[in-house]
C-alpha positions in Angstrom: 9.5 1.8 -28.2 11.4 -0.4 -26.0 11.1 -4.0 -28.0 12.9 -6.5 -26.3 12.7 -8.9 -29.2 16.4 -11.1 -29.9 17.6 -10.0 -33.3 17.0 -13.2 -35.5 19.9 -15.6 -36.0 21.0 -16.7 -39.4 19.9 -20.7 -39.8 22.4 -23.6 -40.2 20.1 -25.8 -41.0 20.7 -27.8 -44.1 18.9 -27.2 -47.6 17.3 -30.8 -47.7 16.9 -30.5 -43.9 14.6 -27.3 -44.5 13.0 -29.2 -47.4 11.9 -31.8 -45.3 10.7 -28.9 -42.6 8.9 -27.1 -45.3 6.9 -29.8 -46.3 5.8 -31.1 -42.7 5.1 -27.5 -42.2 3.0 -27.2 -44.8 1.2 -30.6 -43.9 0.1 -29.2 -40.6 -0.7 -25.8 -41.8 -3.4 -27.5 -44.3 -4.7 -29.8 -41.5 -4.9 -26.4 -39.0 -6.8 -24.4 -41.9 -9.0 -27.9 -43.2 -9.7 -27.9 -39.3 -10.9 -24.4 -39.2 -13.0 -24.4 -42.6 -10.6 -22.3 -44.6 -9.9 -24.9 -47.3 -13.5 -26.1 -48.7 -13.0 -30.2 -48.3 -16.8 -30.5 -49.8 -18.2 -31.2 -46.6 -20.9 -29.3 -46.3 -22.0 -30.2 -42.7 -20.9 -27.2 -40.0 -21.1 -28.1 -36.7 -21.6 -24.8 -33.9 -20.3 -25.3 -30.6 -21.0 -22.7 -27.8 -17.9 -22.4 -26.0 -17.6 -23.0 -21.5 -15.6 -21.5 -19.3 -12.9 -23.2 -18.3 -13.1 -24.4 -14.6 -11.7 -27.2 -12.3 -14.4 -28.2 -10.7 -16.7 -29.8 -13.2 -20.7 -30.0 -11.6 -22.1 -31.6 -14.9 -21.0 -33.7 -18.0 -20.6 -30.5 -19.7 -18.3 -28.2 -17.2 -18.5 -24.8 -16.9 -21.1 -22.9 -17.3 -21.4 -20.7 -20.6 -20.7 -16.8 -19.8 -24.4 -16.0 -21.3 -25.9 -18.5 -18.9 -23.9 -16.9 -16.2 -25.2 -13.4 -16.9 -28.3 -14.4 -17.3 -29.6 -16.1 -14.4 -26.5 -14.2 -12.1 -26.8 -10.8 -13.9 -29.7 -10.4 -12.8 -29.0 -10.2 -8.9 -26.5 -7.1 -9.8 -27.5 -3.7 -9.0 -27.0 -0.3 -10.8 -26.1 2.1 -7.8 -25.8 6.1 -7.3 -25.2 8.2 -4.5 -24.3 11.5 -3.5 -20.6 12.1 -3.2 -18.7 14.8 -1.3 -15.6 15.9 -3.3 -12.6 13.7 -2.5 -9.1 14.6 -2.5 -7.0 14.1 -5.7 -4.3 11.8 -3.6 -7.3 9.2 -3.5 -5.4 5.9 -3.2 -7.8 4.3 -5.4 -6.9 3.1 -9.1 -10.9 3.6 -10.2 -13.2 6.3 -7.9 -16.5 6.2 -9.6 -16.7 9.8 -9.9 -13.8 12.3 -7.7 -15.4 15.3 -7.4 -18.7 16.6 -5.5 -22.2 15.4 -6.9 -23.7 12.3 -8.0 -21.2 9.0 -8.3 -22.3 5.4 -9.8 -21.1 2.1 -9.1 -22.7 -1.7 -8.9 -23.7 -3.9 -6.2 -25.3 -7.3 -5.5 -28.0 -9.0 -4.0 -27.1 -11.5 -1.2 -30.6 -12.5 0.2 -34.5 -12.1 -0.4 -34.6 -10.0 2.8 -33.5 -7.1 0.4 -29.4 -7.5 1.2 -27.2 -5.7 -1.0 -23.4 -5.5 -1.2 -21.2 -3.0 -2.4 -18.0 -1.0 -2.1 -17.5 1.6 0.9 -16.4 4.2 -1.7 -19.5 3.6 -3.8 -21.3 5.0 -1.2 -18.8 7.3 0.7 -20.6 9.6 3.5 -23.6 9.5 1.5 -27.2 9.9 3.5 -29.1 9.0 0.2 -28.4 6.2 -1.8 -30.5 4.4 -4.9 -30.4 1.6 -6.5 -32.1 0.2 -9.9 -32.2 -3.5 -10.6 -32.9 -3.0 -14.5 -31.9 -1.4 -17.4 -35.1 0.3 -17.5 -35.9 0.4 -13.9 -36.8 2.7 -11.6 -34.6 4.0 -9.1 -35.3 3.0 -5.3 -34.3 4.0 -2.2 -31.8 2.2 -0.3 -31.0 2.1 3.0 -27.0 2.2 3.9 -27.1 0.0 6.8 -23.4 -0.9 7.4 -19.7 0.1 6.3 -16.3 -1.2 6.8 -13.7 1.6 5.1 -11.2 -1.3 6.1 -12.2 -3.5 3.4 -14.0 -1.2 1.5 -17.3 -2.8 1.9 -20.8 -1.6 2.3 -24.1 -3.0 3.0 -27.4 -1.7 1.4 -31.0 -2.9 2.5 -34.2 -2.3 0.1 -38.0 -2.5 1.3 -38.0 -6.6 -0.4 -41.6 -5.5 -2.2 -40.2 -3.1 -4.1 -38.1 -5.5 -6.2 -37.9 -9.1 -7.9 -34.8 -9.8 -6.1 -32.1 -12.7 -7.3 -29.9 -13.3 -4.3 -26.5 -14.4 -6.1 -24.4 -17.4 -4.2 -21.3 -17.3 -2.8 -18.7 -18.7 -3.1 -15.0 -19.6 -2.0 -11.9 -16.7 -2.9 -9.8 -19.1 -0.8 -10.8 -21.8 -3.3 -9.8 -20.2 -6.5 -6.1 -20.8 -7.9 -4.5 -18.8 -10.4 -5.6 -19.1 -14.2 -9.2 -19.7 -13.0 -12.1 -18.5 -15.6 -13.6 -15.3 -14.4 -16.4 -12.7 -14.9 -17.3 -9.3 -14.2 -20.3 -7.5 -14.1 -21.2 -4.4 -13.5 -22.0 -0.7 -14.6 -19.1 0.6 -16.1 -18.8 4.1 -17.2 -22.9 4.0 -16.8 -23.1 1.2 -19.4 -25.5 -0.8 -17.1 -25.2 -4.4 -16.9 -22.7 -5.0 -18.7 -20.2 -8.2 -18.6 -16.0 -8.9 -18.9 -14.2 -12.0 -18.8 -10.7 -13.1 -18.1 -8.8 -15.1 -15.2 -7.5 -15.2 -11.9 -4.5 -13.4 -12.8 -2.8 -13.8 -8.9 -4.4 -13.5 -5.0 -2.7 -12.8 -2.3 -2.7 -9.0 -3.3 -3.0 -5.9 -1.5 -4.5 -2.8 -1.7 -5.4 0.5 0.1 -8.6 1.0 1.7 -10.3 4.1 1.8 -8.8 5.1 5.2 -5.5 4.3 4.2 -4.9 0.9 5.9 -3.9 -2.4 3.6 -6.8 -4.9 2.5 -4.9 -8.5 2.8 -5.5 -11.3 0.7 -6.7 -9.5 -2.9 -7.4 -11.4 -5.9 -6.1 -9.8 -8.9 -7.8 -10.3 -12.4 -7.6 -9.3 -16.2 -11.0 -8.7 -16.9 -12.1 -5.3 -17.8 -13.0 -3.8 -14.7 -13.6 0.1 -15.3 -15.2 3.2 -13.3 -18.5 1.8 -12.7 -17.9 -1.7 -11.9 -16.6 -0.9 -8.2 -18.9 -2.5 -6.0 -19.9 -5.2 -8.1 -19.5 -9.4 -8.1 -16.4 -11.2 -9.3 -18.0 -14.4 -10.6 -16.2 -17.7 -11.0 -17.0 -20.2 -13.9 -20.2 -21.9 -11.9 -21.6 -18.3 -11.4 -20.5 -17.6 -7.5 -19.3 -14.6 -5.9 -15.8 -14.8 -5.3 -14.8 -11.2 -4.7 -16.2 -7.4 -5.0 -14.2 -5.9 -7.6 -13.0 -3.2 -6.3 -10.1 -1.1 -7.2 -7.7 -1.2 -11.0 -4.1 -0.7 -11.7 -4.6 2.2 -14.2 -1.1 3.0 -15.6 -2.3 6.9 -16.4 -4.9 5.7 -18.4 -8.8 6.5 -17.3 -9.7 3.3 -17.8 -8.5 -1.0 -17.5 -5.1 -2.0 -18.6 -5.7 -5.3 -17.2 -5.2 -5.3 -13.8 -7.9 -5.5 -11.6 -8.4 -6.2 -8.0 -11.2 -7.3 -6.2 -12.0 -8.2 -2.1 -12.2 -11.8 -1.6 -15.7 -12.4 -0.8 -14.3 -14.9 2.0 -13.3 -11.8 3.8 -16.7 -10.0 3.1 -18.2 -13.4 4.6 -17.3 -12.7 7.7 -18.4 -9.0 8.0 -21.8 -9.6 6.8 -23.5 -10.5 9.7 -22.3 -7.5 11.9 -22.9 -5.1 9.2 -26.3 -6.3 8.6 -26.7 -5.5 12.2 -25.4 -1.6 11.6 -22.9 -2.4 13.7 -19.3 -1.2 13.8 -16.3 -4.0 13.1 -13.3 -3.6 15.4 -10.1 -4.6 14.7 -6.7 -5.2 16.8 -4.0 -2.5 16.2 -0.6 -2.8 17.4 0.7 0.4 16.4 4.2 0.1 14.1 5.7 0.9 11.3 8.2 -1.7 9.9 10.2 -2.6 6.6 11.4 -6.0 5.4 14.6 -7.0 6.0 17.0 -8.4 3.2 20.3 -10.2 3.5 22.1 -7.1 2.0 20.1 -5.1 5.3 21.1 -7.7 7.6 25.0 -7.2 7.2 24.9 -3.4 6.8 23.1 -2.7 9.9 24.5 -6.1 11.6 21.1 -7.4 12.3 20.7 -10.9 14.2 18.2 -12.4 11.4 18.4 -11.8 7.2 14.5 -11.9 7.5 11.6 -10.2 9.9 9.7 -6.6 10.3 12.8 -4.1 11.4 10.4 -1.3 13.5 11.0 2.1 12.5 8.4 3.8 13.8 6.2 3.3 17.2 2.7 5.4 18.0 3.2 6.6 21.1 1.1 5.5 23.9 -0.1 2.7 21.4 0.3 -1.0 22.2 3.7 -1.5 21.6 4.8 1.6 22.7 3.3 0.3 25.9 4.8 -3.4 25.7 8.4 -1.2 25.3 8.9 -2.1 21.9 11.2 0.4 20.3 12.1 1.7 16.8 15.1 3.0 14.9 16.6 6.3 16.2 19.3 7.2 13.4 18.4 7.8 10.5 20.8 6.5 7.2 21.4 7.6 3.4 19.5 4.2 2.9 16.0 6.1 4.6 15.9 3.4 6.9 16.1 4.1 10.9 18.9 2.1 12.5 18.3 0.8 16.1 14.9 -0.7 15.8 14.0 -4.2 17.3 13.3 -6.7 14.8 10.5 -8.5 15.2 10.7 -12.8 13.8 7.9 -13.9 15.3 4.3 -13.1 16.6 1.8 -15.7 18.4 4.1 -18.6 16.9 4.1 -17.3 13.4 7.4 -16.6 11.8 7.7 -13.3 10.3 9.3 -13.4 7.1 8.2 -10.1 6.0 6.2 -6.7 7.7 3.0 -8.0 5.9 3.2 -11.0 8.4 2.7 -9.3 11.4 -0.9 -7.8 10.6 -1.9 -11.2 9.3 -0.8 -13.1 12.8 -3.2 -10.2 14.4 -6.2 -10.1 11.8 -9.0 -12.6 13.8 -8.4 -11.8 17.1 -9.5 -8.3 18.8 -8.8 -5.3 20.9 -7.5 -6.4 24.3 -6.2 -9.4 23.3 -2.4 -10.6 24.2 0.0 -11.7 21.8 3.3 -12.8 22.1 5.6 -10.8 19.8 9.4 -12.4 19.5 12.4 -9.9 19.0 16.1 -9.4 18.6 17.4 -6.2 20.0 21.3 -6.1 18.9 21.7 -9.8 19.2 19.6 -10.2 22.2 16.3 -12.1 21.4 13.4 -11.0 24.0 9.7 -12.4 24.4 7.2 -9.5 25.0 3.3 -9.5 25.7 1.5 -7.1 23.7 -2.1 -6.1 24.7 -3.6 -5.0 21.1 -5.5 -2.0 20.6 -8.4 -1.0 18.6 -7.7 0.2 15.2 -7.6 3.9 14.6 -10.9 5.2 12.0 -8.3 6.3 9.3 -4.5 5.9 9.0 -4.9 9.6 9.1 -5.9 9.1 13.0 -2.6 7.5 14.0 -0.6 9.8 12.2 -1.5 12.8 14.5 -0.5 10.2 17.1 3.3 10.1 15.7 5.1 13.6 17.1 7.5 13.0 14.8 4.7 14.6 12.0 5.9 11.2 9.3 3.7 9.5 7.8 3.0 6.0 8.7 2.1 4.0 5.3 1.9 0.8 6.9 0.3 0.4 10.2 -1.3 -2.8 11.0 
């Protein structure tokens, strides 16, 4: 056991000193226990108070909502969900697959509108051709339609017939709103146990995660409430019962179910997707086509770099975008793994690049075809180039077989 614990000190502190301590100690100990009704004062009067999530934003005299009021009313818009699942490969990036081999897999979703709307995760589903859904306990299961599917943010869209269930759209709300130590809830399906609900906080946002084709989901929010196989797919609720994420993925540290760590898609991102994949259409994204490291002060002087902070290219897909625009990567390879000889990129449409994880941000609204202006040093020569993005490869897999060089490319924007 690794306890990281000080040893105790001996205390200095003088014997009518630690009287005087004792006593004032003992003094708010009896107040603490009076408070809590361990020491009878002969009152007899017990007053109940159901406790409210904490929030910041207060819409009534009392705040929060109570988490039994929340699952209630909002509980009842999330969906118990099962498909048909092809095997998947035991290097799945994700933390919780609900189910990994062949056959049947569960997971939740939500209702989003009385036209029979219903979100979920993209991994819930998988490749499925027949998915159902049950809205209670002790429901029947119905047929659901898969209409849309974004493996980029691991998000799916169901539709229902709306006469075969009472549905209870839930609202949305704002991920982009939130701030760490917000209240939180979860519910879902976990482990088959339908309905059921966790609580805990924002624990951080600004995560990221691996989608199902291997490309990064920006923006995450990260939470402690027990999210376990099951509860992919379903709503991230806030403390006034709004959807502020689809959890989606947990941190599992060998275990088979939550330690804590739990990440969910903002539902800000899923905002924006919902209208094109209510249509069944696909969502295109820009692709520039590198692979690139972060550069630390310690990199800067070892490979005499121009800047102590940017994406250093190590890797370009040939024929792709940048490839194209003549951007280069590093040809010589170090002890350190990383490719000498690469431009380094500072700055792309006017956004500094502190880090790689910049450049796909400065990329993520606009679309294939689009120019952006990407700002380099090569040596200590800074150049201005005009990239013309791509469209996104289907998998990270697909831009992989693009690379000759047979690496793998972990982060392509």
């Amino acid at each position: 056991m690794n306890d990281t614990t000080p040893p105790q000190k001996r205390s200095s502190i003088p014997t009518f000193l630690a009287g005087a301590l004792g006593g004032l100690l003992v003094l708010v100990l009896g107040a603490a226990l009076i408070a809590t009704d361990v020491i009878d004062t002969g009152d007899d009067t017990t007053t109940v108070e159901r406790a409210t999530l904490p929030t910041r934003e207060v819409s009534n005299s009392n705040g929060g909502r109570t988490v039994a009021d929340i699952y209630k009313q909002e509980g009842a818009g999330v969906v118990f969900v099962l498909s048909k699942q092809e095997a998947r490969s035991s290097d799945s990036p994700f933390g919780s697959p609900d189910g990994g081999g062949g056959g049947e897999a569960t997971g939740s979703g939500f209702v989003v509108d009385k036209d029979g709307t219903i979100v979920t995760n993209a991994h819930v589903v998988g490749e499925s051709d027949q998915v159902q859904v049950r809205f209670k306990e002790d429901g029947d299961l119905i047929d659901a339609k898969v209409v849309g599917k974004d493996q980029s943010t691991d998000v799916a869209v169901l539709k229902v017939d709306p006469s075969d269930a009472d549905l209870q759209p839930l609202p949305l709300g704002s991920s982009g709103d939130t701030q760490v130590g917000d209240a939180v809830v979860a519910i879902g399906n976990p482990f088959g146990y339908t309905r059921s609900v966790t609580t805990g906080i924002v624990s951080a946002k600004q995560r990221q995660i691996t989608a199902p084709n291997g490309f990064s989901i920006e923006n995450v929010i990260q939470t402690d409430a027990a999210i376990n196989p099951g509860n992919s797919g379903g709503p991230l609720l806030d403390a006034q019962g709004r959807v502020i994420g689809i959890n989606s993925q947990i941190a599992t540290g060998g275990s088979q179910g939550s330690v804590g760590i739990g990440f969910a898609v903002p539902i800000d991102t899923v905002k924006g997707l919902l209208p094109t994949l209510k249509q069944g259409e696909e969502i295109e994204r820009a692709f520039i086509g590198i692979e690139m490291i972060g550069v630390t002060e310690d990199i800067a002087r070892d490979f005499n770099l121009a800047a102590d902070q940017g994406a250093l290219i190590q890797k370009v897909v040939p024929d792709g975008p940048a490839d194209k625009a003549g951007l280069r990567a590093g040809g010589t390879s170090t002890a350190e793994g990383i490719r000498a000889g690469g431009d380094l990129i500072v700055e792309v449409n006017g956004k500094t690049v502190k880090t790689p994880d910049d450049v796909p941000a400065a990329i993520a609204d606009l679309e294939p075809g689009d120019d952006v202006e990407v700002v380099y040093y090569r040596g200590d020569e800074r150049k201005t180039v005009k990239v013309e993005l791509g469209k996104r490869p289907s998998s990270l897999q697909s831009s992989q077989q693009q690379d000759q060089g047979g690496d793998t490319l972990p982060d392509l924007p």
